[in-house]
Phi, psi and omega in degrees: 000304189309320176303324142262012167279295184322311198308308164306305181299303157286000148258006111343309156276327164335297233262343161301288189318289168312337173286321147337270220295315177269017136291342195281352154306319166259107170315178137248136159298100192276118201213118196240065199298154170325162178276084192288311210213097169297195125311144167248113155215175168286159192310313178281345173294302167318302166270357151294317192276342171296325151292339205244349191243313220274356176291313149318299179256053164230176161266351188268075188248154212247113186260124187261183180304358193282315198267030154254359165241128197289137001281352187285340157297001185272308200296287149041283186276009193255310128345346203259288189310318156324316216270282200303347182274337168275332170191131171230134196277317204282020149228041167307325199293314237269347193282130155322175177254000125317310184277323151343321174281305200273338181269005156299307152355275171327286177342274201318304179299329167287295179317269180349273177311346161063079200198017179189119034273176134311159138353272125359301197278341200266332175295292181278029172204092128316330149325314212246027153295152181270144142272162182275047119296279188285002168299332213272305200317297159315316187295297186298332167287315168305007193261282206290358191250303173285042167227348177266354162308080145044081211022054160242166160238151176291155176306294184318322163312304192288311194301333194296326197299000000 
């Protein structure tokens, strides 16, 4: 029995392995499109989001060695991909001010819920976890960005009622 369990097993992991290996064939596009429109924020606002978002939510996304290796290059780009079709900063320019609006939204509720960076993404970037400096730091500004919109009103308007 034990002899043909050993048997199994190693053909099993052969058969792992090979499969490994004749991923490394398929590739992904690590692709980085022009910038149309950046973000405008102030510098320190700009650089928390430059860490913690744009690897994801950019056309600058930073490819580290990981994502040449197949399947976590896969998840990768399937995220990278994901990330710029829910907000892409380096087409900030390019967004109505509406959609401008809503995905500030977006933020401020991914920020709340602590749902951005990912899990994931923060286990290999350490970096780019938020402190509650910088989350308070962020809030106030998406706040203040949906309040220089042209008839909208702030959270802070509603609470006064």
């Amino acid at each position: 029995m034990r002899a043909k369990t050993k048997k199994i097993l190693t053909t099993v992991a052969t058969g792992i392995a090979g499969c490994l290996l004749v991923a490394q064939f398929i590739t992904i596009q690590r692709t980085n499109p022009p910038v149309k429109g950046d973000l405008a924020a102030p510098p320190q606002i700009k650089s928390l989001v430059r860490e913690a978002c744009y690897d994801c939510h950019s056309n600058e996304t930073r490819w580290p060695w990981y994502t040449y290796v197949a399947p976590i290059s896969w998840l990768v780009e399937h995220d990278v991909e994901r990330g710029r079709q829910e907000l892409n900063f380096s087409e900030w320019g390019s967004y109505y001010p509406t959609t401008q609006k809503r995905k500030l939204q977006w933020m401020d509720r991914a920020l709340r819920e602590e749902s951005m960076p990912p899990w994931s993404y923060r286990i290999l970037h350490p970096g780019a976890g938020l402190t509650q400096r910088d989350l308070m730091a962020l809030e106030q500004w998406i706040e203040a960005e949906i309040a220089n919109q042209p008839g909208q009103k702030t959270k802070n308007d509603e609470d006064s009622k």
